[in-house]
C-alpha positions in Angstrom: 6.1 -3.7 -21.6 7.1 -6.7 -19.9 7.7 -7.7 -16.5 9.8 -10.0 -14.7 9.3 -10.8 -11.0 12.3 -10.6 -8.6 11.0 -10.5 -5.2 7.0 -11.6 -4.3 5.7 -11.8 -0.6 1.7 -11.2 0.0 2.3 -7.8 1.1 5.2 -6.6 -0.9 6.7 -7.0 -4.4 9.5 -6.4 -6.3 10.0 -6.7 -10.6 11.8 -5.8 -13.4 10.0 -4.1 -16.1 12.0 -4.2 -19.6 10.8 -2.3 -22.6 8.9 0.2 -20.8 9.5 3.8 -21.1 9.0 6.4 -18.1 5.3 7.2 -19.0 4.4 3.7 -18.6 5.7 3.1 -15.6 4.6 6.2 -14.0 0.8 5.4 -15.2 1.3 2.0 -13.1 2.1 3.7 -10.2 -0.6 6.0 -10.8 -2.8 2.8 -11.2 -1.4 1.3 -8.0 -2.4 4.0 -6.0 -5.0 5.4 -7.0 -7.1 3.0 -9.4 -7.2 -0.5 -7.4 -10.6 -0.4 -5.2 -10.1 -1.7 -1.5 -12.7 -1.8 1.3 -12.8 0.8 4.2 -15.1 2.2 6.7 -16.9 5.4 5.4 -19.8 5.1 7.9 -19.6 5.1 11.6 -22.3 5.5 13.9 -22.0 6.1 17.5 -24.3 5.4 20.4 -24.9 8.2 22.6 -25.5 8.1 26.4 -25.1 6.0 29.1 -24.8 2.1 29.2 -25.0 -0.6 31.4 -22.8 -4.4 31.9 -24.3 -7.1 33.0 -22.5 -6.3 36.9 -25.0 -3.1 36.7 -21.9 -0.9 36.1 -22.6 2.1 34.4 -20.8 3.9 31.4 -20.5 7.1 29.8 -20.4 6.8 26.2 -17.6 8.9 25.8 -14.0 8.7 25.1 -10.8 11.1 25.2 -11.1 12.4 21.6 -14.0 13.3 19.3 -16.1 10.5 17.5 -15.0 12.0 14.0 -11.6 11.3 15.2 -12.5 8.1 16.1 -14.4 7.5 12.6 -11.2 8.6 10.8 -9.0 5.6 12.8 -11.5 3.2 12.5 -11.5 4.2 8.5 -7.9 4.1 8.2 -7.6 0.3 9.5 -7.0 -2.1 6.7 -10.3 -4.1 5.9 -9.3 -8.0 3.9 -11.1 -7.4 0.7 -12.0 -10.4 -2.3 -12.7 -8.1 -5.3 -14.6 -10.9 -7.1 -17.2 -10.7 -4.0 -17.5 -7.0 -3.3 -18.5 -4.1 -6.8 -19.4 -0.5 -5.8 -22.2 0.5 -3.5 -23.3 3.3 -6.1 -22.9 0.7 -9.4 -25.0 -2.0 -6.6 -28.3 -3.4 -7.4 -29.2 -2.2 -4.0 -29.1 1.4 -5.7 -26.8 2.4 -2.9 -28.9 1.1 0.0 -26.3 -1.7 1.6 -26.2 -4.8 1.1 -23.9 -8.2 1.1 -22.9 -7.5 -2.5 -21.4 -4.3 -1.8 -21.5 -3.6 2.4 -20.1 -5.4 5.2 -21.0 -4.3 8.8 -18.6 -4.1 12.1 -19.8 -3.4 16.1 -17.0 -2.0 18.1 -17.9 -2.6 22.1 -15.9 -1.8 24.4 -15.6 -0.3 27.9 -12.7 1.6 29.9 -10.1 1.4 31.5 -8.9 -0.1 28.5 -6.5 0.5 25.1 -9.5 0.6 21.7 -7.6 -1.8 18.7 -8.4 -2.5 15.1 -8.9 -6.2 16.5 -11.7 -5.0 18.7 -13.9 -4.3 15.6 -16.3 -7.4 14.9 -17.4 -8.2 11.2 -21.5 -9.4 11.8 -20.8 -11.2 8.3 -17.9 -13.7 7.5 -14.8 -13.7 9.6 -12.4 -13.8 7.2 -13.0 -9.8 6.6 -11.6 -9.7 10.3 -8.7 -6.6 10.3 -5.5 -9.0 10.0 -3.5 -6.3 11.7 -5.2 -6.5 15.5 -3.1 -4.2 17.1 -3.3 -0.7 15.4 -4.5 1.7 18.4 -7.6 3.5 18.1 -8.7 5.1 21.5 -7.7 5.1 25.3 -10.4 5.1 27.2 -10.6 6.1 31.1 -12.6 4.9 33.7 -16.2 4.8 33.1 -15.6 5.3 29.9 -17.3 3.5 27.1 -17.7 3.1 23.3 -20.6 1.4 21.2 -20.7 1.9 17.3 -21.9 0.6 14.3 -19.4 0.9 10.9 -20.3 0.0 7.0 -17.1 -0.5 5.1 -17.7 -0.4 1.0 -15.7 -0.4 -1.6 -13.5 2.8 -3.0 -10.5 3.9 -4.9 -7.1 6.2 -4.2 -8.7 9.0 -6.1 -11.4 9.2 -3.6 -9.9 9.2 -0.3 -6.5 8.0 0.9 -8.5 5.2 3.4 -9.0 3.7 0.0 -5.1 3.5 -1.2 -4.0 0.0 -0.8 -0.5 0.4 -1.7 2.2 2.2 0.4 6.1 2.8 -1.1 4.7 2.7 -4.5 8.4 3.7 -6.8 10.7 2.5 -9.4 14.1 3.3 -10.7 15.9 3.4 -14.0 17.7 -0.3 -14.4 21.1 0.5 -12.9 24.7 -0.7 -14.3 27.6 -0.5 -12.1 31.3 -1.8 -13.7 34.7 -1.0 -11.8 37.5 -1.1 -14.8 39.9 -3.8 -12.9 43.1 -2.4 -14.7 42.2 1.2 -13.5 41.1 0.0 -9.6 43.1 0.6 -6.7 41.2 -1.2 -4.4 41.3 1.2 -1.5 37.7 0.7 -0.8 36.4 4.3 -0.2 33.5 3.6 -2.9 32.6 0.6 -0.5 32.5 3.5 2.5 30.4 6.3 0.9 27.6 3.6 -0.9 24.7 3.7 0.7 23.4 0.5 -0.3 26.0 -1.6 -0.3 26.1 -2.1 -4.0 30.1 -2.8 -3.7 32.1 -4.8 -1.3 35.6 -6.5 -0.8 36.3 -9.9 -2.4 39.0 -12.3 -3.0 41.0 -9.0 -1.7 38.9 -7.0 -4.7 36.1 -4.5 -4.9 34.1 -6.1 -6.5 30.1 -5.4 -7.7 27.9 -7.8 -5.3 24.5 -6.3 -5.3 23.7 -4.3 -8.7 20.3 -3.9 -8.7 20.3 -2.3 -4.7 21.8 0.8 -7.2 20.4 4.1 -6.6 22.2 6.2 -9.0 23.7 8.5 -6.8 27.1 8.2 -8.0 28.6 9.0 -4.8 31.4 6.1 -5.8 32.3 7.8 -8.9 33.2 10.5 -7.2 35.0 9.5 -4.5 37.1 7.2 -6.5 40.2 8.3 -7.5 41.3 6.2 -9.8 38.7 6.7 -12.5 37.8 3.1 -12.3 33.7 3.3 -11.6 31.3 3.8 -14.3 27.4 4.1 -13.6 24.8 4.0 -16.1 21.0 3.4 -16.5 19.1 2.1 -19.0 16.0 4.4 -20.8 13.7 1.3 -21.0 14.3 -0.9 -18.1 13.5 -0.3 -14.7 13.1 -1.3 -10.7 9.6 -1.3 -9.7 8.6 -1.9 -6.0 5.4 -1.9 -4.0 4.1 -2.7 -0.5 0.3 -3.1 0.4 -1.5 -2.6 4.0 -2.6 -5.8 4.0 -6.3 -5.3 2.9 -4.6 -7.1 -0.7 -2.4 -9.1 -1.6 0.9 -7.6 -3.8 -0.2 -9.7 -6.9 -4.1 -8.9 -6.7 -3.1 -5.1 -6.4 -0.8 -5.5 -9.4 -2.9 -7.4 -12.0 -5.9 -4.9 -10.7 -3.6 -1.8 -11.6 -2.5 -3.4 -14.9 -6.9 -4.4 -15.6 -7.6 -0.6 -14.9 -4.8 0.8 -17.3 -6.0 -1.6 -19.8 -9.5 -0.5 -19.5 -8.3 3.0 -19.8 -6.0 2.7 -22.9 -9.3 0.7 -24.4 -11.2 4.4 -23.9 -9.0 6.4 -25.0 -8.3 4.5 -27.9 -12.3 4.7 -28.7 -12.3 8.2 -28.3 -9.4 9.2 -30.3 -11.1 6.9 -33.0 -14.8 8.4 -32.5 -13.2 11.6 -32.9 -11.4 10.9 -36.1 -14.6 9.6 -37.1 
């Protein structure tokens, strides 16, 4: 299986995968969503009662909603992770305890009337594991209102807990091929109406294929054309294959770590099937 880049940002990526087969492409987006560890906030602990600022004003520690809907926000907010830095708290030398290998702790302060965001968390350890994304809402609080906690983000998979899926979008397509047969064609332009991705458009007076690859194989020219002159096809062993992440990695980390954990799990299979013959 090989694969061929055609569109990279940090949080998004596009490729062409050529000699694959359908298996092997659905086990990578498998991998991508469920097999490449993240970080995430599993532990959240709230400070009950009443506080005090430094004007003497004194808060409720309350807000609008629960603290396990709370919890559950604060989990869902993407946390910058370096997988060389971080392993598993349960694999840790710690024996599951927390520490800097496999923890990293946040504070969240913060006192109503005010809107609650993902930038108002505050890593106590290195900055860069700041949320990049500083605007996703949390709470509203009212007047009087106040919120202190304490949250431990570790490290997790897909398979665990969705918090833990870095990868949003995750699909692919069979390799599309779209030809218009230029002694059949009209060129009334009612394939260029119905496509919805504008795969076809007009020029030098023409239809003429501009964008192949934005193909979705619905065939809705071929239909409407009614001179015959369209042809779709798709190829078994090539296809489209497209991502996006939430920011806590980057598109090429989460790809090489999808393609490291298939690997590792072809390796076991492999030694069981051959223990087994054994």
């Amino acid at each position: 299986m090989q694969i061929k880049m055609l569109e990279e940002m940090e949080n998004r990526a596009k490729f062409l995968i050529t000699e694959g087969s359908p298996e092997k492409v659905n086990a990578l987006r498998r991998a991508l969503m469920m097999d490449v560890p993240k970080l995430a906030i599993d532990d959240v602990e709230f400070h009950l009662g009443s506080s005090v600022d430094a004007e003497g004003n004194e808060y409720e520690s309350i807000s609008p909603v629960f603290d396990e809907i709370v919890a559950h926000r604060l989990g869902l907010v993407p946390i910058p992770t370096d997988l060389d830095l971080f392993g598993f708290r349960d694999q840790c030398s710690c024996g599951g305890e927390g520490c800097p290998n496999c923890t990293i702790y946040f504070s969240l302060e913060k006192r109503g009337p005010c809107e609650v965001y993902s930038g108002d968390l505050n890593c106590l350890g290195d900055s860069k594991f700041q949320p990049k994304d500083q605007l996703i809402p949390i709470v509203r609080l009212g007047e009087r209102q106040g919120i202190l906690a304490y949250a431990i983000a570790e490290l997790g998979t897909g398979r665990k807990h969705a918090k833990w899926q870095p990868t949003h979008g995750v699909g692919y397509k069979y390799y599309p091929t779209v030809t218009i047969d230029r002694s059949k064609c009209d060129n009334g332009g009612t394939c260029i109406e119905i496509c919805p991705k504008g795969v076809m458009k007009f020029k030098d007076q023409k239809v003429q294929v501009v964008d192949n690859d934005a193909c979705v194989l619905c065939e809705d020219c071929v239909k409407v054309c009614r001179a015959d002159a369209i042809k779709v096809k798709w190829s078994e062993d090539k296809f489209i294959f497209e991502f996006e992440t939430d920011g806590s990695l980057s598109a090429r980390v989460a790809l090489i770590a999808a393609l490291e954990s298939l690997e590792r799990s072809f390796d076991e299979f492999r030694e069981n099937i051959a223990s087994l013959e054994g």
